[in-house]
N, C-alpha and C positions, 0 to 999 in steps of 0.2 A: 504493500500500500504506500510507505513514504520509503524515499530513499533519501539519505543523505550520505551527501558523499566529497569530501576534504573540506569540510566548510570551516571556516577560522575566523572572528570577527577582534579585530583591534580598534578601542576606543583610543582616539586621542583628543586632544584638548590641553589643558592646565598640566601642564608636569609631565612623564614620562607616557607613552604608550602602554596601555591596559590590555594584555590578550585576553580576552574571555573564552573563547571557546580557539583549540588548537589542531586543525586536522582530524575533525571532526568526522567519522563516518560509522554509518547507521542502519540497516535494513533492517525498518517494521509491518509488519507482516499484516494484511488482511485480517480483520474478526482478534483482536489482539488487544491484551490489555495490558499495556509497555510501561515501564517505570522508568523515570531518570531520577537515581538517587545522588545526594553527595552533599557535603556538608554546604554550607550558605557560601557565596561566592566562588563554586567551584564551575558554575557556568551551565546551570543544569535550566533556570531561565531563562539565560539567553536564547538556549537552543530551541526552547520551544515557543521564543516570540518569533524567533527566525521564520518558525513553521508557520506561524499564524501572518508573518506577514510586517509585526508592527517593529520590527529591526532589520537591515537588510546586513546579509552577511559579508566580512572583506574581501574574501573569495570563494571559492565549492559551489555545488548545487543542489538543489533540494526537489525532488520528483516528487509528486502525487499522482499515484496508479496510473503511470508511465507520463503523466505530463509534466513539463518546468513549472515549476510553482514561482519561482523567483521572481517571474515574467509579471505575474498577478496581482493586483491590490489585494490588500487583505480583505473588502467587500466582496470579491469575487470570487475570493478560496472558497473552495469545498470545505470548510474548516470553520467551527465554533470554540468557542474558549468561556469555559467559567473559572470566574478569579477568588482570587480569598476571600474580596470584601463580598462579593454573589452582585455588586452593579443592581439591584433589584431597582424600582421605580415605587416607593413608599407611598403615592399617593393613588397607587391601580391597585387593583383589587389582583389575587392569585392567576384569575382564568383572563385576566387582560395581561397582565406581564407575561406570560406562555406565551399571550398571541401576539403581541406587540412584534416579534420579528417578521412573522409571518404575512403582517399587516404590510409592512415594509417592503415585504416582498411581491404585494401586490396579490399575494394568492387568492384564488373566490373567496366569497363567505362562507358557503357551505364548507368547503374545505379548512378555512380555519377554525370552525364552529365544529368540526368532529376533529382535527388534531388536538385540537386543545385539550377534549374530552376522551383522548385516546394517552395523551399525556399525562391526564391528572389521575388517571388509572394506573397508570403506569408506576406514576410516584407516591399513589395511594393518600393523595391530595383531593380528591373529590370531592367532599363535608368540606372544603376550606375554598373552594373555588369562587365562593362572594365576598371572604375576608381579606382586608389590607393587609399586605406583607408588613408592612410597619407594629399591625396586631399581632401576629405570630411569630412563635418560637425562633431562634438560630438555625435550629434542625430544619424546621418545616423551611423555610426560608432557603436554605441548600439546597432544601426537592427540588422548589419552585426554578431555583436557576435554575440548576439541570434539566430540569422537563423546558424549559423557554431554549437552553442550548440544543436539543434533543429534537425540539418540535421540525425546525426546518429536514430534517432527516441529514443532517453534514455524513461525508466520508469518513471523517477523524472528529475527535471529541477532544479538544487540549485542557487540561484539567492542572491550574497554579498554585498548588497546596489547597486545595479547597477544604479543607478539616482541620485547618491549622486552630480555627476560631473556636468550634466545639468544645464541650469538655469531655474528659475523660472515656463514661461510659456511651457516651450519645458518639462520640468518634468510631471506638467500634461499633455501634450500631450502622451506620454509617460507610465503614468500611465492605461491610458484609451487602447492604444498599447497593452500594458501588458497582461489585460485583455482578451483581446480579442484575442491573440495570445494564450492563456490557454484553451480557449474556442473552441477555432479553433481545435487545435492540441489533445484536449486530454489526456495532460503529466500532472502529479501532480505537481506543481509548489510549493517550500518552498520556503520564499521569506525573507532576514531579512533589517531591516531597525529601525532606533530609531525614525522615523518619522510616527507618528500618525496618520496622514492626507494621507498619501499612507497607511498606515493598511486599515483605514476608507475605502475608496474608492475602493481597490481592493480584500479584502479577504475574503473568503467563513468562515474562522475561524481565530482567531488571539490566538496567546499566549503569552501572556506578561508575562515577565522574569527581575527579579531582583536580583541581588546577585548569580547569580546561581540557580536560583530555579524561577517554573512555579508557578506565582503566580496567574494566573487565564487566563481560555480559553475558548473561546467558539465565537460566530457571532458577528460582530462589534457593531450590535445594543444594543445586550444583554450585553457588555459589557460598552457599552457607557452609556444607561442608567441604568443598573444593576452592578455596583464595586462590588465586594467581599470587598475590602478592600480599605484603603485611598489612598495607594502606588498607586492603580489602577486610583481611582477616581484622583487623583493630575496628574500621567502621563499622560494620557486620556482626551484629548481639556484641558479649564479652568471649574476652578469650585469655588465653595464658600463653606465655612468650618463653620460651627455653633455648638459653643457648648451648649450643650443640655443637658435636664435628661430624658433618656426612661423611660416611665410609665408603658407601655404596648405594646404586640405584637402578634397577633394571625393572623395565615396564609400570608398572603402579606402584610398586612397593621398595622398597629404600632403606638400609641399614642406618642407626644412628646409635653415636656413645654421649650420655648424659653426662654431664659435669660430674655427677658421682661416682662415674668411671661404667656403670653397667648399660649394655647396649640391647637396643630394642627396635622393633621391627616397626614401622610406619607408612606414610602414604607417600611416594613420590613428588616432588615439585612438578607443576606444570610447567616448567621452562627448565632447560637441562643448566645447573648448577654443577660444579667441577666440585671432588670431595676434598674435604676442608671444613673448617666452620660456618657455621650456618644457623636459623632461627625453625626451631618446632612450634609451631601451634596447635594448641591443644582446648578445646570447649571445655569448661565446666562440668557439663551436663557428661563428659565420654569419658572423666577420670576418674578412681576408684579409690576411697579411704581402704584401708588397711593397715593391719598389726606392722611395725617398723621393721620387722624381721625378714617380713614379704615382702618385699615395695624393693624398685630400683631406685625410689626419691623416700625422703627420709625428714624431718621437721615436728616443730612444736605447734599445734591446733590452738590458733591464736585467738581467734572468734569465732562463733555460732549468729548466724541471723536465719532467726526465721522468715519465712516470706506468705505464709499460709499453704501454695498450695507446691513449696518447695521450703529446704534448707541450705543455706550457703556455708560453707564450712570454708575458713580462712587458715592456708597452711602455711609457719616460716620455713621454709625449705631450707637446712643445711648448707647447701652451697648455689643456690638457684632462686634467692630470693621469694618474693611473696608467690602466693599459687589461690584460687578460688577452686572447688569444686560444687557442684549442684546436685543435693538429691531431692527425687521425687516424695511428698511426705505422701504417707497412708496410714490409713484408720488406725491410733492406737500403736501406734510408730513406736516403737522404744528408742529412746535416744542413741544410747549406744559411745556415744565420746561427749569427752568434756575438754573445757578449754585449759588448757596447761598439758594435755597429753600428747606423750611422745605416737606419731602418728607415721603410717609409710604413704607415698600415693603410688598407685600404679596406672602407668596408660596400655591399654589394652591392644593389641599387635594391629595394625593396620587404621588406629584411630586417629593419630596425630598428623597432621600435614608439614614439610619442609617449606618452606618459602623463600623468595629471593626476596630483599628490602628494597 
C-alpha cells in the first residue's frame, strides 16, 4: 500500500541543520496495522506528516498503491489523519462532525445520511449522535474523530498518538477499539506512539526508529524476543545487560562465558559479531531464581516488589552488577526468598540474545 523509499528530511533555519528523518525506507502492506515506535524526536512524526502530505521531504519518494504521493496536496491524498488533540468542532453535534468531511466533499445527502449512520455503529456512538462533542467524554470524543476520519473510506488511516490524552484504563480500552476498528474496516492503519505496550498489543509490524533512522522492523514478537540491536532491546519492555565474551556462533545458537567464568548456550546475534566480548540480553520474565549452588550467576536478593499480578525480584550479582527477574504470582504463592539471601540466577539454554551496541 505505501512505499517509502530513501526519504531524508533536513530542517534548516536558526543554527545548524536538523536531520529528522535519515534514509528512510519502508514497505506497508495493504489491510495492515503498522507502528512507528521511538522515543520523542526520533523522527517517527515527521515521517508520517510526510505521508499525509503536511511536510515535504529533502529527498526519496513516497508511493500510494503504486502512485507518487509527493506529487499530491495533502486534500487530494487518499489519506486521513486523527491527531492527539481529535481537531473535533465543539459546537456540532456527534452525527455532524462524522459528516462535516463528507459535506466537503460534496457527497449526496443520502449518502452522507447513511455513512454517518454506518459510522456511529461502527464506533458504537449511536445514543450520542445529537450530543455536542464539547458534552462528552475524552473516550467518546476519540470515537467520534475516528469515525469523521473513517467516514470518507481513505486508503490509509494516519493515526498521531491518538491515546496519549486518555487515562490509564480507558487507553486500553481503546487500544483493543483500535484494533478492531482496523479489522473491521479494512484501511491500512500507520499508527505512531513512543509507547511500547500499545506497539505490543496492536501491531501487525512495528518499526522502531531512533535518531532518524529505522532501526529494526518486523512483528512484535520477533522483535520483542529477537533485538537487532541494544537500542532495541533497552526500548522494548525491561531487560538485563551482561557482559560477556562470544566464543562461538553457528546458525541460531551461540556459545557465551559469563563474567563468572561459567558458559552457557544462547540465541545468536542477528548480525554476525567476530568472538570476543560482547552484550547478553536477557528478559526478566526468561531468568530463573535458584539455590546459589545451581546458578552460573551468583548475588544477594536485594528487593522484592510486588506488582499484583507478578513479582520482581532484584539480584546484586557478584561480578555482573544489578539483574531484575519477573515471576508470574499464583493463588497462595509461597514466597519462597527473602531479601538479604544469598541467591543463584540461571538463564535457560537458548533464552538470552547477543547483541551488537
Amino acid at each position: 500500500m505505501i512505499e517509502i523509499d530513501s526519504v531524508s528530511k533536513i530542517f534548516t533555519g536558526r543554527g545548524a541543520p536538523f536531520t529528522a528523518l535519515d534514509d528512510v525506507s519502508i514497505t506497508i502492506r495493504e489491510n495492515e496495522f503498522f507502528t512507528l515506535l521511538g522515543p520523542s524526536g526520533c523522527g517517527k512524526t515527521t515521517l508520517l506528516r510526510v505521508i499525509a502530505g503536511f511536510i515535504d521531504p529533502t529527498r526519496g519518494s513516497v508511493r500510494l498503491d503504486g502512485d507518487d504521493l509527493l506529487s499530491l496536496p495533502p486534500y487530494r491524498r487518499p489519506v486521513n489523519t486523527v491527531f492527539q488533540n481529535y481537531a473535533l468542532f465543539p459546537h456540532m453535534t456527534v452525527a455532524q462532525n462524522i459528516a462535516f468531511g463528507l459535506e466537503m466533499l460534496d457527497r449526496p445527502r443520502a449518502e452522507v445520511s447513511s455513512t454517518v449512520e454506518q459510522m456511529l455503529t461502527l464506533v458504537r456512538m449511536t445514543e450520542m449522535a445529537g450530543r455536542k462533542t464539547s458534552e462528552i467524554s475524552g473516550g467518546q470524543q476519540q470515537r467520534v474523530a475516528l469515525a469523521r476520519a473513517l467516514a470518507p473510506r481513505p486508503k490509509v488511516l494516519l493515526l498521531d498518538e491518538p491515546l496519549s490524552a486518555l487515562d490509564f484504563k480507558l487507553r486500553k480500552d481503546m487500544q483493543l477499539e483500535l484494533k478492531r476498528l482496523q479489522s473491521e474496516t479494512g484501511i491500512t492503519f500507520v499508527f505512531v506512539t513512543h509507547d511500547q505496550e500499545e506497539a505490543l498489543t496492536m501491531s501487525d509490524r512495528i518499526a522502531v526508529m531512533n535518531a532518524g533512522k529505522i532501526r529494526q522492523f518486523g512483528g512484535p514478537r520477533d522483535i520483542y524476543d529477537h533485538p537487532a540491536e541494544r537500542f532495541v532491546a533497552d526500548f522494548i519492555g525491561d531487560t538485563n545487560f551482561l557482559d560477556v565474551t562470544l566464543l562461538s556462533a553457528q546458525g541460531t545458537s551461540a556459545q557465551v562465558r559469563l563474567a563468572s567464568g561459567a558458559e552457557v548456550e544462547v540465541r545468536a546475534p542477528q548480525s554476525e559479531i567476530a568472538p570476543g566480548p560482547a552484550t547478553l540480553a536477557v528478559r526478566p520474565e526468561h531468568a530463573q531464581l535458584a539455590p546459589p549452588d545451581d546458578a552460573p550467576l551468583r548475588g544477594v536478593l536485594s528487593n522484592i516488589v510486588y506488582f499484583g499480578t507478578d513479582t520482581h525480584y532484584h539480584v546484586d550479582l557478584d561480578q555482573a552488577g544489578a539483574f531484575v527477574l519477573r515471576r508470574q504470582n499464583q493463588p497462595d504463592q509461597a514466597q519462597g526468598w527473602a531479601i538479604g539471601d544469598s541467591v543463584g540466577v540461571k538463564v535457560p539454554p537458548g533464552v538470552g540474545q547477543v547483541l551488537r551496541d
